[in-house]
Z-matrix of the N, CA and C atoms (Angstrom, degrees):
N
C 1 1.442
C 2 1.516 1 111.61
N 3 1.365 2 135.39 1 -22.22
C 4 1.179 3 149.54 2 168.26
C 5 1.632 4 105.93 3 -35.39
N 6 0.862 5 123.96 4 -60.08
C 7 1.716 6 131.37 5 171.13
C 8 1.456 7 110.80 6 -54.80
N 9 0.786 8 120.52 7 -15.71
C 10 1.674 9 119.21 8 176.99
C 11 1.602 10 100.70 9 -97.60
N 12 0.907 11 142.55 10 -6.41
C 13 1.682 12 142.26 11 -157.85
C 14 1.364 13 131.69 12 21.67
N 15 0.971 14 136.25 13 175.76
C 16 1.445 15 161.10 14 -145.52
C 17 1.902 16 87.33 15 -52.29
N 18 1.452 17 135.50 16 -44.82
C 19 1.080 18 126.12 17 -150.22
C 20 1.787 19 97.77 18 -109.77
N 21 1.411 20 108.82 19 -39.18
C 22 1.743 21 114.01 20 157.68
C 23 1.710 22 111.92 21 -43.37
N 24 1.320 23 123.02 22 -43.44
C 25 1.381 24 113.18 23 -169.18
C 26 1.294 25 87.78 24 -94.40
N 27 1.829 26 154.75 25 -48.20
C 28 1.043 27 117.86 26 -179.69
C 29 1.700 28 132.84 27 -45.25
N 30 1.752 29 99.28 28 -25.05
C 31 1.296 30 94.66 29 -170.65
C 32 1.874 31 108.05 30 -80.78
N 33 1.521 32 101.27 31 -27.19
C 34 1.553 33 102.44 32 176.27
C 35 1.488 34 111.78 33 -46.78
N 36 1.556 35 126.37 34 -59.17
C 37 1.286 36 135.90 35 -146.26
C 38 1.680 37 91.61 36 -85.34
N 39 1.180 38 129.96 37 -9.49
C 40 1.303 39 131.01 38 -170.16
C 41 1.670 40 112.31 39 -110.74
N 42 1.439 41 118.89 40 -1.84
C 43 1.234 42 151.29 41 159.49
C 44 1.634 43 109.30 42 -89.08
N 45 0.948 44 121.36 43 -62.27
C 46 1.447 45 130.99 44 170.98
C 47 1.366 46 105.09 45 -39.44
N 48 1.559 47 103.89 46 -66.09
C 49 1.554 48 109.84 47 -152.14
C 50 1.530 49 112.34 48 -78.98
N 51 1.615 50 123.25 49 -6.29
C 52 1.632 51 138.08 50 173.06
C 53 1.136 52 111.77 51 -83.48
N 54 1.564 53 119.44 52 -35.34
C 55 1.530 54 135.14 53 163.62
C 56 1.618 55 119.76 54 -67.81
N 57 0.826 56 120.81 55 -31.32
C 58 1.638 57 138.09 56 175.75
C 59 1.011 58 104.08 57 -62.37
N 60 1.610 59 116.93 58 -56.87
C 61 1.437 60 134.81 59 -163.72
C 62 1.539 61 125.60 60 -66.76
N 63 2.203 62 99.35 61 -37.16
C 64 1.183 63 123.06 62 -177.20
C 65 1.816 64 92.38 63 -70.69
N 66 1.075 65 109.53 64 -49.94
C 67 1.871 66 107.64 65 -162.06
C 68 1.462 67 86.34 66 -58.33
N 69 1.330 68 115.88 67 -60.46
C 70 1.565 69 101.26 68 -145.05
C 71 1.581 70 113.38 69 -79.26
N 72 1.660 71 120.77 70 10.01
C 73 1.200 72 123.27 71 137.46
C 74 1.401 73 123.88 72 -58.08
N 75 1.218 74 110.13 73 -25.63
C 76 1.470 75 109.09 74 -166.64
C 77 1.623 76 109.20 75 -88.01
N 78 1.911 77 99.62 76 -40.24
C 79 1.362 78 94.38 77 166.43
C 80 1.889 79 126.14 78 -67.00
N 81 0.696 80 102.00 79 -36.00
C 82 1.800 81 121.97 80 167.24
C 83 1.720 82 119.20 81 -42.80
N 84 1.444 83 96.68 82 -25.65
C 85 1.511 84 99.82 83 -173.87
C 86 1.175 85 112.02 84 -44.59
N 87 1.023 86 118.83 85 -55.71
C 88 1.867 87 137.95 86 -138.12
C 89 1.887 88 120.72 87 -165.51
N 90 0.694 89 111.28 88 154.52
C 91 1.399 90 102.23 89 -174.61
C 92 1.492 91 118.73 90 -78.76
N 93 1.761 92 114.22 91 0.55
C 94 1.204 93 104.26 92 179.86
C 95 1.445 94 121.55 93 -94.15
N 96 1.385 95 143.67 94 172.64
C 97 1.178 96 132.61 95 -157.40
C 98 1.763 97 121.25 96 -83.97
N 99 1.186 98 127.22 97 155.59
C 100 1.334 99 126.70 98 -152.86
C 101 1.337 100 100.21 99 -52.30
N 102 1.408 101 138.34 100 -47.60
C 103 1.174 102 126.72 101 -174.60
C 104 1.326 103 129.43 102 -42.07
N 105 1.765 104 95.08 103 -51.47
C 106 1.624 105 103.75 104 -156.45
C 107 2.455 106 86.98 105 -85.93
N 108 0.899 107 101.70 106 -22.95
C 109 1.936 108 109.01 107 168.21
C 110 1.469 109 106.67 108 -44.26
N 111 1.970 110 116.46 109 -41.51
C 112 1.322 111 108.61 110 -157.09
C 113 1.412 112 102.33 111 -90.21
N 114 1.993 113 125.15 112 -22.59
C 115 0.838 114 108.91 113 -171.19
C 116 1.267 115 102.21 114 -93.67
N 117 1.406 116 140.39 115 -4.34
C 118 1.244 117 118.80 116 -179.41
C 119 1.656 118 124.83 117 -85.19
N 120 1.558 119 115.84 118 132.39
C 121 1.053 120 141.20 119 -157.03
C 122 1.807 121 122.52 120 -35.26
N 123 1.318 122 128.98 121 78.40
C 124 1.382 123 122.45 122 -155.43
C 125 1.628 124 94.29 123 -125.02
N 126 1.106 125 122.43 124 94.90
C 127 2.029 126 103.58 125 -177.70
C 128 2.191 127 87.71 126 -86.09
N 129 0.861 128 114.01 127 -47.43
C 130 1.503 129 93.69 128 178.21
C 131 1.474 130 129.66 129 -30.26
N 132 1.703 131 100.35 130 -64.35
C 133 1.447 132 95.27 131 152.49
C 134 1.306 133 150.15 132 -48.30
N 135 1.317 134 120.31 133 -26.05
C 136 1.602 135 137.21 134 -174.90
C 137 1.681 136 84.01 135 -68.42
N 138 1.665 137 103.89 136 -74.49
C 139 1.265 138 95.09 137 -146.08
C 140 1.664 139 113.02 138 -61.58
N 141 1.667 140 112.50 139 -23.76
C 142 1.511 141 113.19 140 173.68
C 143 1.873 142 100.13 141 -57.24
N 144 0.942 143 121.79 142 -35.54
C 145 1.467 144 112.99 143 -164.29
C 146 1.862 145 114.30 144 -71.44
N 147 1.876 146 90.04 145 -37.26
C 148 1.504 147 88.47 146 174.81
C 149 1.217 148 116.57 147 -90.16
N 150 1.312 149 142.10 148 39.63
C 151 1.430 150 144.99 149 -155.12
C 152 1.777 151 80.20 150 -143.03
N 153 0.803 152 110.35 151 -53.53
C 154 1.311 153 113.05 152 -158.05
C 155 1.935 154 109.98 153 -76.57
N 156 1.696 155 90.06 154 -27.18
C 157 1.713 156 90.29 155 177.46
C 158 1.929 157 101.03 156 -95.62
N 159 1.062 158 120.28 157 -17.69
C 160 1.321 159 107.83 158 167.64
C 161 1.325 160 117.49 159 -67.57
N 162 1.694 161 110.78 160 -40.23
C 163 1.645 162 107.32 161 178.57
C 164 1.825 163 111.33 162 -58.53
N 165 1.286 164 105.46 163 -25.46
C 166 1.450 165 107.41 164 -167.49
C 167 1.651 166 105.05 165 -67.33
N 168 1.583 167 114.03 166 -52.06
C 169 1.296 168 115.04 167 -179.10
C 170 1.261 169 120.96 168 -67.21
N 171 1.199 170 122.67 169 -33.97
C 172 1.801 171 133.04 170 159.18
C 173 1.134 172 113.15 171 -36.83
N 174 1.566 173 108.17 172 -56.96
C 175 1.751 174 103.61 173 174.33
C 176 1.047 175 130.84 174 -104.99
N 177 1.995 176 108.78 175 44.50
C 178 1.515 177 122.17 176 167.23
C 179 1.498 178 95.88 177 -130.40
N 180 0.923 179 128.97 178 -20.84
C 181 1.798 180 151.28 179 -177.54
C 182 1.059 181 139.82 180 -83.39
N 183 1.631 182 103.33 181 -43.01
C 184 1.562 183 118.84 182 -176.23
C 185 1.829 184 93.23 183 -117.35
N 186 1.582 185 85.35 184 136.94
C 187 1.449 186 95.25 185 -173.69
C 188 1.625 187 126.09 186 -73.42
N 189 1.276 188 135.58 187 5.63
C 190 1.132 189 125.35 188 -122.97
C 191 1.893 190 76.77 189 -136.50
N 192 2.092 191 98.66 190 -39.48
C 193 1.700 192 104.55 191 167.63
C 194 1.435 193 103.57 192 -63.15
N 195 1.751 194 105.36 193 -60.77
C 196 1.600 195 103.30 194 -164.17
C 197 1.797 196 121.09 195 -31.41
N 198 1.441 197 116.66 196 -44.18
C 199 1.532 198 120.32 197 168.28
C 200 1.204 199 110.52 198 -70.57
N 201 1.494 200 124.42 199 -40.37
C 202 1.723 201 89.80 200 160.89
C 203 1.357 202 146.41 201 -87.43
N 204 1.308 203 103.75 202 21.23
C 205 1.554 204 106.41 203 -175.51
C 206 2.200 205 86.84 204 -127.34
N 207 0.884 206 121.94 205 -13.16
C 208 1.205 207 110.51 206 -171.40
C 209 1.478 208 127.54 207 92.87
N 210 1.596 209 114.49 208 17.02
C 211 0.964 210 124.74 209 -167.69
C 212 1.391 211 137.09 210 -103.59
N 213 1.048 212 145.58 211 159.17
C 214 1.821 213 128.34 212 -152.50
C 215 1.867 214 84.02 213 -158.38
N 216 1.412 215 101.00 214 117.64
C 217 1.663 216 120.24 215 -173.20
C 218 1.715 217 91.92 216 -61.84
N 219 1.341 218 78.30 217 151.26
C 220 2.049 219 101.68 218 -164.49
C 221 1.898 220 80.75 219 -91.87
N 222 1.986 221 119.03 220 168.55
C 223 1.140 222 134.32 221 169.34
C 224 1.578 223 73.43 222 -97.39
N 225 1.775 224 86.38 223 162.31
C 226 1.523 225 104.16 224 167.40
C 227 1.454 226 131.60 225 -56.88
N 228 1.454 227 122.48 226 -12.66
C 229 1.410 228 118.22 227 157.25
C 230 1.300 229 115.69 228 -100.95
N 231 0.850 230 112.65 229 37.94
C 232 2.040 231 115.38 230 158.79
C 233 1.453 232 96.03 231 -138.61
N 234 1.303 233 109.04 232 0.14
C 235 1.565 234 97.20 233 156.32
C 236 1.586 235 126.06 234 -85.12
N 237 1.781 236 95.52 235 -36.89
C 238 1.092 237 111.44 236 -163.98
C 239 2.010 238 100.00 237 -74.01
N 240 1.758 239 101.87 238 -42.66
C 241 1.193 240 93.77 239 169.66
C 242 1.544 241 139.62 240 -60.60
N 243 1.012 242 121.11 241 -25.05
C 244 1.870 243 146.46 242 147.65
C 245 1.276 244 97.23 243 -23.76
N 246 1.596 245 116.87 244 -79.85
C 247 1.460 246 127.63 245 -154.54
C 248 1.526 247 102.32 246 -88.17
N 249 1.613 248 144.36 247 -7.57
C 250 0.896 249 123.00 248 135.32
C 251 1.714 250 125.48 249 -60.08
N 252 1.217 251 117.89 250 -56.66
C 253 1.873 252 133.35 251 -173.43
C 254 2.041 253 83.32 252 -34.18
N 255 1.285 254 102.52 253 -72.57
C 256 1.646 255 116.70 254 -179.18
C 257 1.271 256 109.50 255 -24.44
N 258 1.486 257 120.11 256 -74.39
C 259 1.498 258 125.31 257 169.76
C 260 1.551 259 130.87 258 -39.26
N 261 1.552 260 90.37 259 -28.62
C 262 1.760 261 109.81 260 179.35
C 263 1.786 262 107.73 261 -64.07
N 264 0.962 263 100.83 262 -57.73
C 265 1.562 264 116.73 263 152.87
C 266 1.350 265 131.68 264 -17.38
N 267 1.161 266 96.33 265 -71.23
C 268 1.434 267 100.90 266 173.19
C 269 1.387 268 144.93 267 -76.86
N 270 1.901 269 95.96 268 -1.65
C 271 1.412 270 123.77 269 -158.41
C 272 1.824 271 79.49 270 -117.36
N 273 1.027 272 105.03 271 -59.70
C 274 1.731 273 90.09 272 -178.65
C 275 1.791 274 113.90 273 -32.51
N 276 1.339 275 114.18 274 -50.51
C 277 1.305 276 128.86 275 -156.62
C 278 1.677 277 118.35 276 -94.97
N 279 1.411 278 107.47 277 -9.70
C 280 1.575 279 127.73 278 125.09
C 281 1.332 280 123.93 279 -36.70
N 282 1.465 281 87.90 280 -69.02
C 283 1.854 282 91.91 281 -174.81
C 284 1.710 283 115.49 282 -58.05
N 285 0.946 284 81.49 283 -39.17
C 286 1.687 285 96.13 284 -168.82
C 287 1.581 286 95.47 285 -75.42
N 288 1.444 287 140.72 286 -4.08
C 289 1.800 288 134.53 287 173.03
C 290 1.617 289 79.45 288 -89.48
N 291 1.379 290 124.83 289 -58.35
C 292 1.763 291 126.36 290 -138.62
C 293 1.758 292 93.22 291 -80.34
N 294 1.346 293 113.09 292 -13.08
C 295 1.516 294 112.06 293 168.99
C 296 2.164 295 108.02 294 -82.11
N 297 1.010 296 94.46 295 -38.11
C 298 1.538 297 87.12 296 179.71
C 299 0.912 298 110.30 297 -84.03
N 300 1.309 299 134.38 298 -27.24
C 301 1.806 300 136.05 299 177.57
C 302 1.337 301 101.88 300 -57.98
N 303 1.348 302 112.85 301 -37.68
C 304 1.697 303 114.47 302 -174.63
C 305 1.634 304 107.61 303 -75.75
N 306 1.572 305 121.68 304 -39.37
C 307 0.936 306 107.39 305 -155.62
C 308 1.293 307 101.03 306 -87.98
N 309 1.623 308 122.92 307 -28.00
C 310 1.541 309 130.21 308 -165.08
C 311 2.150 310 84.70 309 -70.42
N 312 1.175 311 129.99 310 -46.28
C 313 1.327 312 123.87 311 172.79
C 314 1.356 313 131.24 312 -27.88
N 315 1.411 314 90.39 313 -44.28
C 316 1.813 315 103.98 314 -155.59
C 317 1.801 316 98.43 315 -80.65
């Protein structure tokens, strides 16, 4: 991340951390597991989720946000790495429901 500088890694960790946030709404819904969470029927949510990831790329993308938030547009693999780290997130905290479901079971 060093090559991206001081305003590239703010925008990484601030990409990460909107993506983190979006999954683990999704995991949060309900007690059932992320999959069957994404397909069940929510248009409130959709559209809060895509409102919220367009604002994110606007103000890593469009120049006019980037100076006001301090931000310097990511290459496509610090994008791609963002929205994996994000996903990591949400898959950790999966594991960690499908571990207590098991254990509160047993």
């Amino acid at each position: 991340m060093g090559q991206w500088g001081e305003d590239g890694a703010r925008a990484f960790a601030f990409i990460t951390l909107v993506l983190g946030n979006l999954g683990l709404i999704f995991c949060n819904r309900s007690h059932l597991p992320l999959w069957r969470s994404v397909v069940t029927p929510n248009r409130t949510l959709w559209v809060v989720c895509s409102v919220a990831l367009l604002l994110t790329l606007a103000a890593v993308y469009l120049p006019w946000l980037q100076g006001l938030f301090a931000f310097a547009p990511l290459p496509g693999n610090g994008l791609a790495l963002a929205v994996g780290l994000g996903l990591l997130c949400v898959l950790w905290f999966e594991a960690l429901k499908a571990w207590q479901r098991r254990t509160l079971a047993a």
